[in-house]
C-alpha positions as CSV (number, residue, x, y, z in Angstrom):
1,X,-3.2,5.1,-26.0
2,X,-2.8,3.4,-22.4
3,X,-5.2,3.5,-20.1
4,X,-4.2,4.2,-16.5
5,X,-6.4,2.6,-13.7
6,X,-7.4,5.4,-11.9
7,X,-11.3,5.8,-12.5
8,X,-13.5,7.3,-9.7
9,X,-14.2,4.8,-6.7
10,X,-17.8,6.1,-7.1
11,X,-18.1,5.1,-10.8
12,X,-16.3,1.7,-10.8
13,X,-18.3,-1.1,-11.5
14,X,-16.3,-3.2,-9.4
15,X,-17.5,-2.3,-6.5
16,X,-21.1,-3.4,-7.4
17,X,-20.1,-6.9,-8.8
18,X,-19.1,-9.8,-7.3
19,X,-16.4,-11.4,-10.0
20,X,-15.1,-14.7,-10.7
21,X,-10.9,-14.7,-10.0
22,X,-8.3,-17.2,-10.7
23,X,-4.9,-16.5,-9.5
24,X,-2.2,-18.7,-10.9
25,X,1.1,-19.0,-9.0
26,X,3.7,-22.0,-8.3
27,X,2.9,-22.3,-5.0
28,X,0.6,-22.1,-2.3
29,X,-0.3,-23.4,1.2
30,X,0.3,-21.5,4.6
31,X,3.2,-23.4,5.2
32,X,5.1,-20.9,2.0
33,X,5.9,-17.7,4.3
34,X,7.6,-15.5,2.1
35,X,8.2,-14.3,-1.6
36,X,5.7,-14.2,-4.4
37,X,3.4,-17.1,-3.2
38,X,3.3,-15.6,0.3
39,X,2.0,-12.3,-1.3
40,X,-0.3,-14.0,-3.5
41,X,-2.1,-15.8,-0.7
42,X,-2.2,-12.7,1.4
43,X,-3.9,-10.8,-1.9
44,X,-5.9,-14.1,-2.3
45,X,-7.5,-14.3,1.7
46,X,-8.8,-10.9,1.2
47,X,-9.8,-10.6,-2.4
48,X,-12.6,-13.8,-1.7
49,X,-13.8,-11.8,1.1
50,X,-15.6,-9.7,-1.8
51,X,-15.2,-11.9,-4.7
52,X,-15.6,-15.6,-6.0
53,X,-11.7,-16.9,-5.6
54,X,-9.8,-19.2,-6.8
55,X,-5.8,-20.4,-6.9
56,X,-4.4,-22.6,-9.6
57,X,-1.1,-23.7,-8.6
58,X,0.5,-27.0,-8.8
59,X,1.5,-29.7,-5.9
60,X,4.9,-28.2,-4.5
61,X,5.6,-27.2,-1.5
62,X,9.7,-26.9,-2.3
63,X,10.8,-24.5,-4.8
64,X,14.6,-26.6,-5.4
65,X,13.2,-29.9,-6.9
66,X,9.3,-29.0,-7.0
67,X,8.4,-32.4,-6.3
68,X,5.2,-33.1,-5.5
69,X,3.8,-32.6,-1.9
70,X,0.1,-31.3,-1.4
71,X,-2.1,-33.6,-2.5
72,X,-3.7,-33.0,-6.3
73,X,-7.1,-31.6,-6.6
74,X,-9.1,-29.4,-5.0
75,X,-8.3,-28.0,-1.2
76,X,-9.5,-25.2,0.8
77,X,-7.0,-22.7,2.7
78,X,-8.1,-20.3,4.9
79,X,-11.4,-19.5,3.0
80,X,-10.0,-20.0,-0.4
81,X,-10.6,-22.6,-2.9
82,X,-7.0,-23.9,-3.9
83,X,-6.7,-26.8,-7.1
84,X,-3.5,-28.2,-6.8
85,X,-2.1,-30.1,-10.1
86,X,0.7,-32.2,-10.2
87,X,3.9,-31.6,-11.8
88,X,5.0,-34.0,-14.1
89,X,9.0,-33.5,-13.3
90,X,10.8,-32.6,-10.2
91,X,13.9,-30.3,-10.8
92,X,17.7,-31.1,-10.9
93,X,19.6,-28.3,-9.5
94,X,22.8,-28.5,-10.0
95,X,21.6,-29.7,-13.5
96,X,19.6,-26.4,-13.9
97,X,22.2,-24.1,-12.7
98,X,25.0,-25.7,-15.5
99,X,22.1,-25.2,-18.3
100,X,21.3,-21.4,-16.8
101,X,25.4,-20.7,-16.5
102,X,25.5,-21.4,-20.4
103,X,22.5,-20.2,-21.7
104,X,22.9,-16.4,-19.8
105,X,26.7,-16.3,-21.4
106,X,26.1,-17.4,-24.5
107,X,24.1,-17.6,-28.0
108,X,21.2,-19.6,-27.7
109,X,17.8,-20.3,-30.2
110,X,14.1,-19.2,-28.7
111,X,14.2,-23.3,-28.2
112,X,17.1,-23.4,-26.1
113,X,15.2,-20.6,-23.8
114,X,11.8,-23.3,-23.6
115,X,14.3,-25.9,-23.0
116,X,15.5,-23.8,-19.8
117,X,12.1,-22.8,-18.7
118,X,11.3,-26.7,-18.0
119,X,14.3,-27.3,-16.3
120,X,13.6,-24.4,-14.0
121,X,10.5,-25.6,-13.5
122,X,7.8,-26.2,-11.8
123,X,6.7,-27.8,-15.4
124,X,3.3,-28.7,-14.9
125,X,1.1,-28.7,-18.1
126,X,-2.0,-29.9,-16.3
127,X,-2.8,-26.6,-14.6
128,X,-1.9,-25.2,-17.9
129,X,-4.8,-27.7,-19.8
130,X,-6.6,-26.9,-16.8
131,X,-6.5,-23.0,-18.2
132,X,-6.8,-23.6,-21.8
133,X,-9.9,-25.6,-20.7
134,X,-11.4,-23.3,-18.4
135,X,-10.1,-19.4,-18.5
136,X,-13.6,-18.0,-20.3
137,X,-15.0,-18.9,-17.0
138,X,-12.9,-16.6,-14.9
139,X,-13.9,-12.9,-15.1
140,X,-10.2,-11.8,-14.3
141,X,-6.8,-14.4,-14.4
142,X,-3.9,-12.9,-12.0
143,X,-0.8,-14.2,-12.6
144,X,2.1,-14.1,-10.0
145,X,5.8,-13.2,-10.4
146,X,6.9,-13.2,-14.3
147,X,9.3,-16.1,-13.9
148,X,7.7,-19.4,-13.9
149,X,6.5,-21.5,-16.5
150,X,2.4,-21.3,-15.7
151,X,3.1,-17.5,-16.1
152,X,5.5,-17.8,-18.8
153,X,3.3,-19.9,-20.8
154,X,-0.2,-19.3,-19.1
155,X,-0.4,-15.7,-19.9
156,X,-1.0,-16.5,-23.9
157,X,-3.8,-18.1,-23.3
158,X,-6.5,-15.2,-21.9
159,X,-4.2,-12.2,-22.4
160,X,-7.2,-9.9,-22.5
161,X,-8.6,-11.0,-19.2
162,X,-5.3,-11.2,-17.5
163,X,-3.5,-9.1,-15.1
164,X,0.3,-9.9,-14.3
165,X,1.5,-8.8,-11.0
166,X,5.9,-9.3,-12.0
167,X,7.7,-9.6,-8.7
168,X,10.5,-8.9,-11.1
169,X,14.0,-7.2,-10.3
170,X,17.0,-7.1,-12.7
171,X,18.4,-10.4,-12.9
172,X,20.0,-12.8,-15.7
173,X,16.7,-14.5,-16.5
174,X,14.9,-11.5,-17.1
175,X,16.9,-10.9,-20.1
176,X,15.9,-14.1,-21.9
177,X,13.3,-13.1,-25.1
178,X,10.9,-15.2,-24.1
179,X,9.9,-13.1,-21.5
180,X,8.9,-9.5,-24.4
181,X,5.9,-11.8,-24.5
182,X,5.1,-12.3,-21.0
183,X,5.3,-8.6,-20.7
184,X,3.6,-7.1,-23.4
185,X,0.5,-9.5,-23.3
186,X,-1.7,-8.9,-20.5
187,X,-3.9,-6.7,-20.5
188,X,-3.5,-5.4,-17.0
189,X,-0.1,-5.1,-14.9
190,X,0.1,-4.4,-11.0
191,X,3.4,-3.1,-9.7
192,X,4.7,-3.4,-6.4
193,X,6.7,-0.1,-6.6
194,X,8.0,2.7,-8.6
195,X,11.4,1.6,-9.0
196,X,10.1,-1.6,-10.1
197,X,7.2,-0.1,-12.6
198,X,10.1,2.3,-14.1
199,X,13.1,-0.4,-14.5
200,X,10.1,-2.6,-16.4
201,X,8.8,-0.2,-18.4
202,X,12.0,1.1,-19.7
203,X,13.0,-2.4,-20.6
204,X,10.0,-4.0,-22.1
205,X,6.8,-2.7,-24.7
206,X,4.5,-2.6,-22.1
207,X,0.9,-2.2,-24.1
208,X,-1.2,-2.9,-20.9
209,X,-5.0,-1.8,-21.1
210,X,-4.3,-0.6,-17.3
211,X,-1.9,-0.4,-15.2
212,X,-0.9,0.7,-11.4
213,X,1.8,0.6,-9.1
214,X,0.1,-1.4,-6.0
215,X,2.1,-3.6,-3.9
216,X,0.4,-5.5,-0.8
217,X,-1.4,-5.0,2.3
218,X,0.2,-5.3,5.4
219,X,-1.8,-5.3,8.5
220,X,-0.5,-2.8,11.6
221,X,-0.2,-4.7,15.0
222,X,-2.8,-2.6,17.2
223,X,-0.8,-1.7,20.2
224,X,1.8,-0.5,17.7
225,X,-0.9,1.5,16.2
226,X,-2.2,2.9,19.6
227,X,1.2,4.0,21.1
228,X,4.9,5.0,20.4
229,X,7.2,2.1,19.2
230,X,8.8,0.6,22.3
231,X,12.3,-0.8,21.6
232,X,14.1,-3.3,23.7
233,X,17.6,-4.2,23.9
234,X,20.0,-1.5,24.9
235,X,23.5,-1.6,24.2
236,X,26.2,-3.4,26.6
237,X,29.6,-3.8,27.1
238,X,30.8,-6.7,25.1
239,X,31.7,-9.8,27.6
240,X,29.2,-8.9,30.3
241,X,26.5,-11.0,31.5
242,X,23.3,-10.8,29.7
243,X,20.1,-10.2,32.2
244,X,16.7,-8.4,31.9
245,X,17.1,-4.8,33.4
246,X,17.5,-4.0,36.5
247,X,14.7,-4.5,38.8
248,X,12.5,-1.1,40.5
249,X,10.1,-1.6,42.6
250,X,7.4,0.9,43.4
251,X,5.7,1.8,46.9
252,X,3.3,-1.4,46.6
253,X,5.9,-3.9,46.4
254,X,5.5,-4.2,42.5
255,X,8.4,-4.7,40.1
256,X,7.0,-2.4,37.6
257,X,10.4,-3.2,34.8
258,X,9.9,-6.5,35.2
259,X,6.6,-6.3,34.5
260,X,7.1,-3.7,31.2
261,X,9.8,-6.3,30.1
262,X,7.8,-9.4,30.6
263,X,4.9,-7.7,28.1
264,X,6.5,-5.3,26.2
265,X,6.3,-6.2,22.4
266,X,7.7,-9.4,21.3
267,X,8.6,-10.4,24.7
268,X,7.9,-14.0,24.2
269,X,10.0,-14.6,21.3
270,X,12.7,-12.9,23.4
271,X,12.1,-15.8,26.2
272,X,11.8,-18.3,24.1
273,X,15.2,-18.1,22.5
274,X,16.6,-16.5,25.6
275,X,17.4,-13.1,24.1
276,X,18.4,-10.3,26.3
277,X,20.3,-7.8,24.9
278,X,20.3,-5.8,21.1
279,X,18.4,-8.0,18.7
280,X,19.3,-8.1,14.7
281,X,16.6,-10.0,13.2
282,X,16.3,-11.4,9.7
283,X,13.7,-13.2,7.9
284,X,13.3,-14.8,4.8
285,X,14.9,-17.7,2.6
286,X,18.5,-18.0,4.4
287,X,20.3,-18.1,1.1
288,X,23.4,-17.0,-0.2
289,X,21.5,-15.2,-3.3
290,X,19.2,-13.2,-0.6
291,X,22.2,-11.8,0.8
292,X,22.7,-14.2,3.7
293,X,26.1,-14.9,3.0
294,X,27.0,-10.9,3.4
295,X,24.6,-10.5,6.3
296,X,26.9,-12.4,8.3
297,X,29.9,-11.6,7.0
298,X,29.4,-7.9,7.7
299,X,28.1,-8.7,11.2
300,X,30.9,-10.5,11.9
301,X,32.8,-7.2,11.1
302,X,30.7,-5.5,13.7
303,X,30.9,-8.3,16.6
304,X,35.2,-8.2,16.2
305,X,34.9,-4.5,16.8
306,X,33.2,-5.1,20.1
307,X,29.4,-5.1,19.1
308,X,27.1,-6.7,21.4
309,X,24.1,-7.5,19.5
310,X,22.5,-10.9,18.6
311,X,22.2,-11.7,14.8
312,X,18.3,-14.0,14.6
313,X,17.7,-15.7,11.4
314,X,14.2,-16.8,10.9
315,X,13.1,-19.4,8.1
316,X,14.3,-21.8,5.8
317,X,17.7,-22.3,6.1
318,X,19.5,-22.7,2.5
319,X,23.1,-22.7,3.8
320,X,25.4,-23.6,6.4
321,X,25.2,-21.0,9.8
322,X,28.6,-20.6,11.4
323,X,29.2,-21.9,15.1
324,X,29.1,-18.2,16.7
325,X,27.8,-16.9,20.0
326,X,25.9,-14.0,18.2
327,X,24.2,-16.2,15.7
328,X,20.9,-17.3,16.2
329,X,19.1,-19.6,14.3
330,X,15.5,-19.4,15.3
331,X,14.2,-21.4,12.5
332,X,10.4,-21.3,10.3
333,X,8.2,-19.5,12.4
334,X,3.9,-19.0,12.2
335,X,2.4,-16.1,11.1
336,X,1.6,-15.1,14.4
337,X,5.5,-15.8,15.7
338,X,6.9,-13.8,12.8
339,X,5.0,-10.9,14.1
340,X,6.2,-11.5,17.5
341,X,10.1,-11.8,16.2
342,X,9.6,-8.5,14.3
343,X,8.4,-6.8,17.4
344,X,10.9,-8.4,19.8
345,X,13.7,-6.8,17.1
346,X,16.0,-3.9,18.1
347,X,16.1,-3.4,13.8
348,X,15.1,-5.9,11.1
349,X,17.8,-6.4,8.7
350,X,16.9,-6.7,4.7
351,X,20.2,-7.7,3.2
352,X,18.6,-8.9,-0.7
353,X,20.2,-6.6,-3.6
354,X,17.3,-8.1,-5.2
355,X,13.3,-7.3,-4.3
356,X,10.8,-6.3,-6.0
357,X,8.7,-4.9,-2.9
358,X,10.0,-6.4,0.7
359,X,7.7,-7.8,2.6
360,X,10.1,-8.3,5.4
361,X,10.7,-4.3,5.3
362,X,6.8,-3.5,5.3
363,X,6.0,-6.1,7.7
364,X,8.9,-4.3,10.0
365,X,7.6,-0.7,9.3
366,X,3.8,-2.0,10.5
367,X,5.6,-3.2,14.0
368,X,7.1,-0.2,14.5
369,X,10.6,-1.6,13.9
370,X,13.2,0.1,12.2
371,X,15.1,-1.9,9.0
372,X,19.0,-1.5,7.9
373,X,18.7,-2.5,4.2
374,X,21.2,-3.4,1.0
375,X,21.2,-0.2,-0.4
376,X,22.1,-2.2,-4.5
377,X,18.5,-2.9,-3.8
378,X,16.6,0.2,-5.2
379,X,12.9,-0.8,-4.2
380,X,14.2,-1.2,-0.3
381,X,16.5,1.5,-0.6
382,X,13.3,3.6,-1.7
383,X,11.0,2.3,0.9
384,X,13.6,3.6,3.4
385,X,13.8,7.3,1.2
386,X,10.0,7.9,0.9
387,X,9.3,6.5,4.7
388,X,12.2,7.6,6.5
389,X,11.8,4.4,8.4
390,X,15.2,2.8,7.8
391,X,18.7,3.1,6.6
392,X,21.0,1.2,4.4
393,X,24.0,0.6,3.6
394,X,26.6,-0.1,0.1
395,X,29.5,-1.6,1.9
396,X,30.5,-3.2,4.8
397,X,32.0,-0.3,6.5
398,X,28.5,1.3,6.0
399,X,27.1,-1.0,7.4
400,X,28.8,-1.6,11.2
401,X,28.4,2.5,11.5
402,X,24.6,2.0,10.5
403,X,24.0,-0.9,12.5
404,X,26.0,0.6,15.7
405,X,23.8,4.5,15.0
406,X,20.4,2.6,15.4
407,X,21.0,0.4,18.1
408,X,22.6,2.7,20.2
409,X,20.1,5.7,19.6
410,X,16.6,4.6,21.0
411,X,15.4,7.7,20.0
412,X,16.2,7.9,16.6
413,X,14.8,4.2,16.4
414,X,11.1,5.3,18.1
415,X,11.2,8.0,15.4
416,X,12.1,5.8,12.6
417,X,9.4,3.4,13.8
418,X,7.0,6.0,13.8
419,X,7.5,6.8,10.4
420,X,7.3,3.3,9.0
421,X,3.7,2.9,11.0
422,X,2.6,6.1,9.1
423,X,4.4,5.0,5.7
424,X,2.3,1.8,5.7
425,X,-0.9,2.9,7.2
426,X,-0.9,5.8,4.0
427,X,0.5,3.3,1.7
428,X,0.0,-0.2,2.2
429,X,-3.2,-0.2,4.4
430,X,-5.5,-3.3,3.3
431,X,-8.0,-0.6,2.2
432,X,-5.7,0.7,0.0
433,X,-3.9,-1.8,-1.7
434,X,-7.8,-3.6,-2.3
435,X,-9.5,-0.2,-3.5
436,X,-6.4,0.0,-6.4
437,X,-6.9,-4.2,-7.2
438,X,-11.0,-3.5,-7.8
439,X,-9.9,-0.2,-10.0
440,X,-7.7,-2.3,-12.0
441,X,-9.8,-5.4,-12.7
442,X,-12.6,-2.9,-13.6
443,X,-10.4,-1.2,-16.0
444,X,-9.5,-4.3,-17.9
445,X,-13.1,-5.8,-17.8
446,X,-15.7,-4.9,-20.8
447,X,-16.4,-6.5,-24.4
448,X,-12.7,-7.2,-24.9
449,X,-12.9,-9.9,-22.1
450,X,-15.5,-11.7,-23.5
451,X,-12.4,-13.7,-26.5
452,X,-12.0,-16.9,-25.9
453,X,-8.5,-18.3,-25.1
454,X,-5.8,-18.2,-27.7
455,X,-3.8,-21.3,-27.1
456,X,-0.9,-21.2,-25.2
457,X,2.3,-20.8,-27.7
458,X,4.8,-23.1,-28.5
């Protein structure tokens, strides 16, 4: 019978014992700002605060070729020991994508499947020796997002001591039957949401030892915690000039709206790339396949019909931008400028059809800041359900009427706001998403951890 992870905090023994954890993901460095290796180094940070933590991952810092960037061996980021291994290919493409276009349409051998997991890469059988070698000295082995090789393969090798956390959505690789193993190895599995939990348990034999829906901690900003969200950027008349508001001054001789305007909330980003009016902001991978492409196709649609507001795309761009006035490229950002973009945002678009938890949603709840999401995404379209924090949208024409309803209502946006702050603090508070990782690994820990490793299978 399965075992939920949902002991007593008084009784778990995790809370007493300071444990040795290896997490094991494709990627890492601060420089990584989204996806399944930004989540893992957030979980990461505050997991060695408690506990004795360390992150297997291999030398790449770009997930197209994976060639080899960091330096190999041992490193320390932000408080956490990182060994870096090297791979021993980098990645072909275009290659890749021919091999993946033939192997998801047609009939293949479990070899083929092997065969297509090295060419995705990263292929790096050192941190997997590295395992083999060392995994009865971890207490607890966390593996991040289902898809990669070291997952793929590393999860054989200490199945009782591991937990996987999936990052998985339904997609053509998820399909492959190399991955019933993955799934029905380990002996713990962490969710990021419902809709995820219930779309992988329907699909896959699932014979966890514990298991729980947990997600990850997203800090809220404090003066967005203190006090009502306060949204800039009210609507205009298309082709007028774009200038802060109009200047009051009070008995003193002080321009008090200047003054609000100059500190409000993400003021600085809105300086710095001379933003003045209704603000779109999106971040993430600017990529066709996280629904870029759409993003500004269905803007577009709203700009011809006379809308005034500025489409912002921060990160790595993956395609071309086209040369138009409301399109702003605003390019990789810090940690502490992200933050800054999401609060200087009139509403944070999430255009993916695929996620498997949003950080870019939570992220804009904790500001305060409204989202208009892809509504073929279930796990955002959820967030927005269970928070009332956010709309979305199925089609384009959806979309303009969303888009135009919360940038022209400041009220309904302060309302939405306050609902995403209240959403996260309940749900994704650091307390929270730490109490349910400590429950978990104390679940999975007892005489069935002491096994030595398997082998990795072939």
């Amino acid at each position: 019978m399965r075992r939920c992870a949902r002991a007593s905090l008084g009784s778990s023994r995790a809370f007493r014992d300071i444990v040795k954890i290896a997490f094991i993901v494709q990627r890492y460095g601060t420089e990584i700002l989204g996806g399944s290796e930004y989540h893992c180094r957030l979980i990461a940070e505050r997991m060695a605060a408690r506990h004795n933590v360390e992150v297997l991952t291999t030398c790449a810092e770009d997930y197209i070729t994976w060639k080899n960037e960091y330096p190999e061996g041992p490193d320390r980021v932000r408080g956490v020991t990182v060994r870096r291994f090297a791979n021993a290919e980098t990645r072909d493409i275009d290659s890749f994508n021919r091999y993946s276009d033939w192997i998801f349409n047609n009939p293949h051998t479990r070899d083929d499947e092997l065969e297509w997991l090295r060419r995705q890469g990263p292929w790096c059988p050192a941190l997997l020796d590295h395992l083999e070698r060392n995994a009865t000295s971890y207490d607890i082995l966390v593996f991040f997002t289902y898809l990669y090789a070291p997952t793929a393969l590393g999860v054989a090798i200490a199945p009782s001591r591991s937990i996987l956390v999936p990052t998985a959505h339904d997609e053509p690789a998820i399909h492959l039957d190399l991955y019933r193993d993955v799934f029905s190895l380990p002996a713990g599995m962490a969710f990021n949401t419902d809709a995820e939990r219930a779309f992988l348990t329907s699909k896959f034999d699932i014979r966890t030892a514990a298991e729980e829906t947990i997600g990850c901690g997203v800090d809220l900003s404090p003066q967005a915690a203190e006090e009502p969200p306060r949204r800039s950027g009210r609507s205009r008349r298309r082709g007028s000039e774009r200038r802060p508001p109009a200047e009051k001054n009070d008995r003193a001789g002080n321009n008090r709206e200047r003054d609000n305007y100059l500190h409000a909330p993400g003021a600085a980003f809105r300086r710095r790339h001379r933003l003045h009016g209704p603000v779109a902001l999106y971040g993430g991978r600017i990529d066709p396949g996280k629904g870029c492409e759409e993003l500004i196709e269905y803007f577009s649609a709203y700009a011809s019909g006379g809308g005034d507001a500025t489409l912002v795309l921060m990160g790595a761009k993956l395609m071309p931008l086209p040369e138009e006035p409301f399109v702003r490229f605003a390019g990789r950002l810090s940690e502490s400028e992200r933050v800054d973009a999401l609060e200087a945002a009139t509403v944070v678009m999430v255009p993916s059809p695929f996620e498997s938890l949003s950080l870019l949603a939570l992220e804009a709840f904790a500001v305060g800041t409204p989202i208009l999401a892809n509504g073929r995404s279930e796990v955002v379209a959820e967030h927005c359900r269970r928070s009332n924090a956010g709309l979305y949208y199925e089609d384009q024409d959806e979309f303009v009427e969303c888009l135009k309803l919360l940038l022209l209502d400041e009220r309904l946006r302060a309302a939405l706001g306050r609902n995403g702050q209240d959403y996260v603090r309940r749900h994704y508070g650091w307390d929270v998403i730490l109490k349910k990782y400590e429950l978990l690994m104390s679940t999975i820990r007892g005489p069935s951890a002491s096994g030595g490793p398997r082998g990795r299978r072939k």
